[in-house]
C-alpha positions in Angstrom: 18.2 -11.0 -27.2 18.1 -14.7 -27.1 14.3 -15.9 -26.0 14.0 -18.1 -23.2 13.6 -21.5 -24.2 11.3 -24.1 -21.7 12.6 -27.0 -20.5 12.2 -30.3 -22.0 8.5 -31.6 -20.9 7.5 -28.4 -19.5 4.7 -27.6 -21.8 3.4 -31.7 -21.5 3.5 -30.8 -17.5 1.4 -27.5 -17.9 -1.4 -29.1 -20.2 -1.4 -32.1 -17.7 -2.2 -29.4 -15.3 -4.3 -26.8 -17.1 -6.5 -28.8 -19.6 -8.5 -30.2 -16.4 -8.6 -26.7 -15.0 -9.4 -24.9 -18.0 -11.8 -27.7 -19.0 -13.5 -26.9 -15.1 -13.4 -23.1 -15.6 -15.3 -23.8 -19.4 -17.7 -25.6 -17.9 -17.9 -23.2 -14.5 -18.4 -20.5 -16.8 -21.1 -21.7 -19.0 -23.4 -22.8 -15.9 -23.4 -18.5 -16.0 -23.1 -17.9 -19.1 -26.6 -20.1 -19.1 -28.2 -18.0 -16.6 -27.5 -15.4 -18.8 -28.3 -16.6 -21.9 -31.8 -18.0 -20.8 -32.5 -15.0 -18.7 -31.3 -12.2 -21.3 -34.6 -14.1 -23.4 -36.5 -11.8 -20.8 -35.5 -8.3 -21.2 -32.4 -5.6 -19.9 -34.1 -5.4 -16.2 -33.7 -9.3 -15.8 -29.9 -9.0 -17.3 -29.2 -6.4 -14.8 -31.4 -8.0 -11.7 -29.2 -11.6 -12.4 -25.7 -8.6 -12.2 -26.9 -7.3 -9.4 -27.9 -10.2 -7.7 -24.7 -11.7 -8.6 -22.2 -9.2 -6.8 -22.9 -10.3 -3.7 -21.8 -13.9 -4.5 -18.9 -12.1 -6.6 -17.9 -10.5 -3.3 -17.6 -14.2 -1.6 -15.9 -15.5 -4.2 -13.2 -13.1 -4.5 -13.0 -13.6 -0.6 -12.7 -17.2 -0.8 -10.2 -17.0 -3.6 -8.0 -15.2 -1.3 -8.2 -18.1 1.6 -7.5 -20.8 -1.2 -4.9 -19.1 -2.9 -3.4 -18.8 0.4 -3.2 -22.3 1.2 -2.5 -23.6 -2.4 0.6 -21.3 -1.9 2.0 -22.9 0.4 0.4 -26.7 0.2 2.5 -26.0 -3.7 5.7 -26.0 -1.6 4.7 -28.8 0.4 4.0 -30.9 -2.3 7.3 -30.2 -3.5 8.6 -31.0 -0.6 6.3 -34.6 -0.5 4.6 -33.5 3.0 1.1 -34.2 2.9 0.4 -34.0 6.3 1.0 -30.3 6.4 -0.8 -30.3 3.3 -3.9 -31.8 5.1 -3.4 -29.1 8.3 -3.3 -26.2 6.2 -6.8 -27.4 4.5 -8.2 -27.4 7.6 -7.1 -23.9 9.0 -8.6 -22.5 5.3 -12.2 -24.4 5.8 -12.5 -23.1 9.0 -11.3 -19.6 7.7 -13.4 -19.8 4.3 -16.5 -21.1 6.0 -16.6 -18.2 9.2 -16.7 -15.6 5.9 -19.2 -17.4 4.5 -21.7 -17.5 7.2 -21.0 -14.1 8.1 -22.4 -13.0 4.8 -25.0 -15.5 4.8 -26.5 -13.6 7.6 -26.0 -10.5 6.9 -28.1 -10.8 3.3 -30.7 -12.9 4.8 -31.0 -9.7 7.6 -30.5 -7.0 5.0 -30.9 -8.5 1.8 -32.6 -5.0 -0.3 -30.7 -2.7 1.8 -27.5 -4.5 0.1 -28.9 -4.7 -3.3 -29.4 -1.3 -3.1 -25.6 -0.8 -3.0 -25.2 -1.8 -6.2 -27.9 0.3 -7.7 -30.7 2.7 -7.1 -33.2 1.4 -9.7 -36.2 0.0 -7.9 -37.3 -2.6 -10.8 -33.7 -4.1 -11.0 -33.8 -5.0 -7.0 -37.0 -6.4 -7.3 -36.1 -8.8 -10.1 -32.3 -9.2 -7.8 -34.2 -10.6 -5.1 -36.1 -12.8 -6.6 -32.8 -14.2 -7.6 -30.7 -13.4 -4.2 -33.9 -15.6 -2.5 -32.4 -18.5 -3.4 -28.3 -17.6 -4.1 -28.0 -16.9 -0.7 -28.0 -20.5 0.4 -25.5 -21.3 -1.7 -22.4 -19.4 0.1 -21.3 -22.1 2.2 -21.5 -25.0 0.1 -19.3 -22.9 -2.3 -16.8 -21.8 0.4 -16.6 -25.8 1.7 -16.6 -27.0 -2.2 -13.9 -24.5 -3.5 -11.6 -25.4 -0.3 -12.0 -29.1 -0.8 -11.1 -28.6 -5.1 -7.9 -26.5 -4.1 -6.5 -29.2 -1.7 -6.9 -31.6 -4.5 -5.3 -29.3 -7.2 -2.2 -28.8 -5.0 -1.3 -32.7 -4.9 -1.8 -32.4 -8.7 -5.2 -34.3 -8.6 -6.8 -31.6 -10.8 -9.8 -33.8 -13.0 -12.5 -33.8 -10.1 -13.3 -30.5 -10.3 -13.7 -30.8 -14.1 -16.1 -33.7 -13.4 -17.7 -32.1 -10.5 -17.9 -28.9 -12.6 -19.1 -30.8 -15.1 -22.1 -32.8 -13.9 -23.1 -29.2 -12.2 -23.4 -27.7 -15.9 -26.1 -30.1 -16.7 -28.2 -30.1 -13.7 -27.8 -25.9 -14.0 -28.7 -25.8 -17.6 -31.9 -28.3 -17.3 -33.0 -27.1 -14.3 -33.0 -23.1 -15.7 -35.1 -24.2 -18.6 -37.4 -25.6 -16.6 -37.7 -23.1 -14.0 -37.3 -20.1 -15.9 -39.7 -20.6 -18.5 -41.8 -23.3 -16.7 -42.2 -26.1 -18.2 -42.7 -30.0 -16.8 -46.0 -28.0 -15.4 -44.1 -25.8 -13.0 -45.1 -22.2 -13.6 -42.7 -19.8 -14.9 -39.9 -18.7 -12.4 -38.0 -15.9 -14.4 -34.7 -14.9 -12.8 -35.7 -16.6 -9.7 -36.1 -20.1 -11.5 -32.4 -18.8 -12.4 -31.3 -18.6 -8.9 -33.1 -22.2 -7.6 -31.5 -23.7 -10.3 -27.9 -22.5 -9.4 -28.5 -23.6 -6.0 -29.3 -26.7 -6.6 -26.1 -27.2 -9.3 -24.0 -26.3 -6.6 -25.3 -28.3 -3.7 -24.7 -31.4 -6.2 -20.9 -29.2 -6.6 -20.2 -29.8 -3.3 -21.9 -33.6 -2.8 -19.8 -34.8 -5.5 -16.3 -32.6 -4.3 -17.0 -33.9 -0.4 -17.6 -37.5 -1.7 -14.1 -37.9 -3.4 -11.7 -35.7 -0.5 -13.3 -37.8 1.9 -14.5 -41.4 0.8 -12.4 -41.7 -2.3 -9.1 -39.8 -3.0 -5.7 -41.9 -1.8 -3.3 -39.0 -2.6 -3.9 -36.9 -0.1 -6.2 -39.4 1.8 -8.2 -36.6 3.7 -10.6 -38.4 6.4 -13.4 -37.1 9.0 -10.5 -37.5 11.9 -8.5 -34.7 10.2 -11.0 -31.8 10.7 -9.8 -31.9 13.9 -6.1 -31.7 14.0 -4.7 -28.3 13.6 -1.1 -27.0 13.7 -0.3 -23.8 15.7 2.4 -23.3 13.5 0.9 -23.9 9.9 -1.6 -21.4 11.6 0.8 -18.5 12.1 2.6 -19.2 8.9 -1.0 -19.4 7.1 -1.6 -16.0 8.7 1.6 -14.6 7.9 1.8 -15.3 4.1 -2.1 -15.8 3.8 -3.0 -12.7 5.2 -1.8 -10.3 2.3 -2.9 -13.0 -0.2 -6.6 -12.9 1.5 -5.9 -8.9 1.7 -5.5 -8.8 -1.3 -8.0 -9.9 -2.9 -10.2 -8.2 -0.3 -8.8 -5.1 -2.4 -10.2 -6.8 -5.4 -13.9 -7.6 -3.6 -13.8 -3.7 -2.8 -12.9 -2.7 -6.4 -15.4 -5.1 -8.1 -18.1 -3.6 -5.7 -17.5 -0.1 -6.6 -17.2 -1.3 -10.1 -20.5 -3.2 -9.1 -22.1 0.5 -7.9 -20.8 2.8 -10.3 -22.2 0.7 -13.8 -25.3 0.5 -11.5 -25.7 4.0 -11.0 -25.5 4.5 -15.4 -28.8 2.9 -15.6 -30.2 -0.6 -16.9 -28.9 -0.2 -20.4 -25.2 0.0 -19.3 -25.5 -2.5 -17.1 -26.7 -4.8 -19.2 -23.9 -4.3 -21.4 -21.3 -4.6 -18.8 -22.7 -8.1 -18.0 -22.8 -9.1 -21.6 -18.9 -8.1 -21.7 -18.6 -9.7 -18.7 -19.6 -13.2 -19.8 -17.6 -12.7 -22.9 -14.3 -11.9 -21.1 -15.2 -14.5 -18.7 -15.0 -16.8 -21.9 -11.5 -16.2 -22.4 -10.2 -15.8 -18.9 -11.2 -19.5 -19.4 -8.3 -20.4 -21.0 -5.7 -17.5 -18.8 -7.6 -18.9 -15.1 -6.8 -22.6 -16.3 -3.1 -21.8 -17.7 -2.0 -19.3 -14.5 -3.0 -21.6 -12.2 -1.3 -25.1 -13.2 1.9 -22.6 -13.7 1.2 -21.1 -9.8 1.3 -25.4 -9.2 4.5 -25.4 -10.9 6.5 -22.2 -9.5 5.1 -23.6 -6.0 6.5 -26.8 -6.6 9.9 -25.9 -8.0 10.7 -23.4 -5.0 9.5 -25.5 -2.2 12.3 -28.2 -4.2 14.8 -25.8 -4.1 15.2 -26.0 -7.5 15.9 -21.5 -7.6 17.7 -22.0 -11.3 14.6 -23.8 -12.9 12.0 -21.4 -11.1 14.2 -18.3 -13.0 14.0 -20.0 -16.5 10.3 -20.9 -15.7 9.4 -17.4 -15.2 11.0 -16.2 -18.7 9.1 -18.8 -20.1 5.9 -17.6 -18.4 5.8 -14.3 -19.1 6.3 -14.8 -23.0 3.5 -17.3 -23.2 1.5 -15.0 -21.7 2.1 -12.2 -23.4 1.0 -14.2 -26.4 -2.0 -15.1 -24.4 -2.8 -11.6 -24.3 -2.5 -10.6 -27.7 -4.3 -13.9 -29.6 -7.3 -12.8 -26.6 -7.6 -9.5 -28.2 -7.5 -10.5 -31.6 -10.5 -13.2 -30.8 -12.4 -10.1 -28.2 -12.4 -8.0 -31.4 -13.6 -10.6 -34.1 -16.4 -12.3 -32.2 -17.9 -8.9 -30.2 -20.2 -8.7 -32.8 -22.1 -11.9 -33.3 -21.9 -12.8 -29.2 -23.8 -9.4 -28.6 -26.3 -10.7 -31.3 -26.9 -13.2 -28.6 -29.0 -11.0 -26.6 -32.3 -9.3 -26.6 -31.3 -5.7 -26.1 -31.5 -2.3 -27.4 -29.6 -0.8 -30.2 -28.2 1.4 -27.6 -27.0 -1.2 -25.1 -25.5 -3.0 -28.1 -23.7 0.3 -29.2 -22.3 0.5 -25.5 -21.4 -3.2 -25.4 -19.3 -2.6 -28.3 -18.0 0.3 -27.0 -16.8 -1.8 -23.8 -15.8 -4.5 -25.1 -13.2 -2.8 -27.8 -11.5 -0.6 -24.9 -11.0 -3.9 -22.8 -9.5 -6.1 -25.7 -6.5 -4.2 -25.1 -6.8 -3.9 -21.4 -6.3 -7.9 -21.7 -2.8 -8.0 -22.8 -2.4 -5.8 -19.6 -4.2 -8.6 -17.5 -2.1 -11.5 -19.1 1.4 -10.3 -19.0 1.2 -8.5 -15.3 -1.9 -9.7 -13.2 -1.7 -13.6 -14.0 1.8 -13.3 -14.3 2.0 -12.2 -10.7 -0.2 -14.0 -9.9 1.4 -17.2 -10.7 5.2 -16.4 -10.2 5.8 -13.9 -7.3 2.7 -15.4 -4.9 3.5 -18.6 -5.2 6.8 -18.0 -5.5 6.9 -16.7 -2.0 6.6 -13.3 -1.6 2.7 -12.9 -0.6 3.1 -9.0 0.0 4.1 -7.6 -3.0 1.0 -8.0 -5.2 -1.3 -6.6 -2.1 0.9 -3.6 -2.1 1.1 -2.7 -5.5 -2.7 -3.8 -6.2 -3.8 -1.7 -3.1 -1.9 1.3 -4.2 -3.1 1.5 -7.8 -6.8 0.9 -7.0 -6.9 3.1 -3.9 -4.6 6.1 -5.3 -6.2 6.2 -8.6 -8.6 3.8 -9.9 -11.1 4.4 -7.9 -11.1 8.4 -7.3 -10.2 8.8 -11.0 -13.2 6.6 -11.9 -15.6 8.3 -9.3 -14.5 11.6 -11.3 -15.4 10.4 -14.7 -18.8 9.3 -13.6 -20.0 11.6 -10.8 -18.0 14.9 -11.7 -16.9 15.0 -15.1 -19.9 12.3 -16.5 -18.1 11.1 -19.1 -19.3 8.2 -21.7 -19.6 4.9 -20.0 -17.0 3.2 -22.2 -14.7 5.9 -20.8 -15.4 5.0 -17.2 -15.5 1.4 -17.5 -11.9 1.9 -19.1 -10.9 4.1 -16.3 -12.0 1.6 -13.8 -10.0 -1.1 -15.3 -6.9 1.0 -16.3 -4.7 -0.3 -13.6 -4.5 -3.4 -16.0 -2.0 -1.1 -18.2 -0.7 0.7 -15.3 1.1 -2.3 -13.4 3.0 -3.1 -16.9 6.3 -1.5 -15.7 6.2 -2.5 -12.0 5.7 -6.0 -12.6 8.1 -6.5 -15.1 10.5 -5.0 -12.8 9.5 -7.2 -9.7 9.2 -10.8 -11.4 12.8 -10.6 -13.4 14.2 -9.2 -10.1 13.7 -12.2 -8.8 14.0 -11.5 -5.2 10.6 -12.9 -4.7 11.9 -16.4 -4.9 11.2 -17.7 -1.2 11.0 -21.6 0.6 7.9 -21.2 3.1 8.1 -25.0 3.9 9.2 -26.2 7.3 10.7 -30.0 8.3 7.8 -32.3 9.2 8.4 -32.4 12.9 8.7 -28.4 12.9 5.1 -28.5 10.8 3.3 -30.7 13.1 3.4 -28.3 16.1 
């Protein structure tokens, strides 16, 4: 069998595309990985309060993801089809959508904000030290909504550096801001995991200073101005609605899942939840790279379709999936080889090392499984144009078996918490055969743009 070979300047186009991106989700993920870090200096209960307190703004985010992957879906297709205009409508409709979510959950955590901690876990001392972090989290949720909407319209006309720089300058402000706050220093007393939370909010408040500056007073590519806000389109609407919704559905799957995921390692006690969030940053390490690569390739496959160019999207995906399979396999290699020294990192117990380990092993294989059918779905078949696919088959796997298989490991069968952490994450194998099946069908290959008179409605 003859491997696919790309086409000449694809791989300069992707790196054009995902160096920025991955550059942004580096630095995205070491303003957490520097709560972390600084925090895990204080003990297993702050490690677990800063997990806890986190899955709340996990829960937006995944939300959030949903509205902008539905409009870069089809903003992709305009930009291939050089219509900014709709490009500019459909930002609008997902602001308005992201920010409604947003608010809603802003309110409901400043009404209930232990009652939903307690959710997550039962442990009294971890929701204390939670919400002293969740005090100041909370006020984050809708400059992250606005910021996130206002990055994605930029990535879909190609202008992907901002939210590198943006990301960027957030980093520093996050990382001097903890060490002073956390451990107080400059003469302000010491904070602990709250000094951890004020200091997020602050990075991303300058986030979203910096991303509103540029859509609105600088950017000429899209050339996004106060005026558009209000100008709408009934039928970028209904189209937004009909192949956002099972995009957004989707990944209100995923929000569900990561919050049982979220109650179940609570409910195993400090120790093993500590060592989920070690694993956690260290996977989040490498989905650096896999976040960075999927989406300049979902830019691509959006592009191409929304051109009409069906016989280059076909090649493309061949390509695809064999680079990421060897994402997959060179990510377990470096999971296995640096588990050791990165749990070294930490102040824990030789127990919530042992589990770590444990974890982190079962998981290094489970991310093959991630690269070759979630991103690859993710950036082929979604942007490709069929949005319902990947809600169907993520909703049946989590719903039929993840989660009641899981929930018998745990609170039936109470099996080792490696093995249930692997059980809750199994659907990463699982999917292997069905999305292989469904991206070199190719029957999800789909134009979703309309002529710019038809758009403007």
């Amino acid at each position: 069998m003859r491997l696919p070979r790309p086409e000449e300047g694809f791989f300069k186009h992707l790196l054009t595309l995902a160096i920025p991106m991955i550059l942004q989700n580096l630095i995205t993920f070491a303003v957490g990985f520097a709560d972390n870090l600084m925090v895990g200096t204080l003990g297993e209960v702050a490690i677990s309060g800063v997990y806890i307190g986190n899955q709340v703004q996990t829960l937006l985010q995944t939300i959030i993801i949903g509205v902008d992957s539905s409009m870069l879906i089809l903003a992709a297709q305009y930009w291939g089809a050089r219509n900014t205009d709709s490009i500019k409508k459909l930002q609008v409709i997902a602001l308005r959508i992201a920010l409604s979510l947003a608010l809603i959950l802003t309110v409901l955590v400043f009404a209930a904000p232990r009652f939903i901690l307690r959710l997550f876990t039962p442990d009294e001392a971890v929701v204390e030290e939670a919400m002293g972090y969740l005090r100041y989290i909370r006020w984050t949720y809708l400059f992250f909504a606005a910021s996130q909407i206002l990055l994605t319209g930029m990535r879909s006309v190609e202008k992907v550096r901002i939210g590198m720089y943006s990301s960027f300058i957030s980093l520093g402000v996050n990382v001097v801001l903890n060490y002073i706050f956390i451990f107080g220093k400059l003469g302000l007393p010491a904070m602990g995991i709250a000094g951890a939370g004020l200091a997020t909010m602050v990075s991303r408040m300058v986030e979203f200073c910096i991303a509103f500056i540029y859509v609105f007073f600088i950017d000429r590519r899209l050339c996004f101005r106060f005026p558009d806000l209000l100008h709408s389109s009934k039928t970028l609407l209904k189209d937004f609605i009909r192949y956002g919704a099972p995009v957004i559905a989707g990944w209100i799957v995923w929000a569900i899942n990561n919050a049982f995921q979220g109650a179940v390692v609570g409910s195993m006690g400090a120790n093993v939840t500590a060592a989920v969030s070690i694993y956690s940053n260290v996977y989040s390490m490498l989905n650096v790279v896999l976040s960075g690569v999927s989406s300049a390739v979902g830019i691509i496959t959006g592009q191409l379709v929304g051109a009409g160019e069906v016989e280059r999207v076909k090649n493309h995906a061949r390509v695809v999936q064999l680079m990421l399979l060897v994402i997959g396999i060179c990510g377990c290699i470096i999971l296995n080889l640096i588990k050791g020294w990165f749990i070294g990192l930490f102040n824990i117990t030789e127990e919530t090392g042992v589990i770590a380990r444990q974890i982190m092993t079962s998981f290094s294989f489970l991310f093959i499984g991630t690269c070759i059918q979630g991103h690859a779905l993710g950036s082929l078949v979604k942007p490709g144009g069929d949005t319902k696919f990947v809600f169907i088959n993520d909703t049946i796997f989590v719903f039929c078996f993840v989660i009641p298989a899981s929930a018998l490991c745990r609170y039936v069968w109470h099996l080792e918490p490696w093995i249930v952490y692997t059980v809750l994450r199994s659907d990463e194998i699982l999917k292997w055969p069905v999305a292989f099946w469904k991206i070199n069908s190719f029957n999800w290959i789909k134009n979703l743009t309309r002529p710019q008179e038809e758009s403007a409605e």
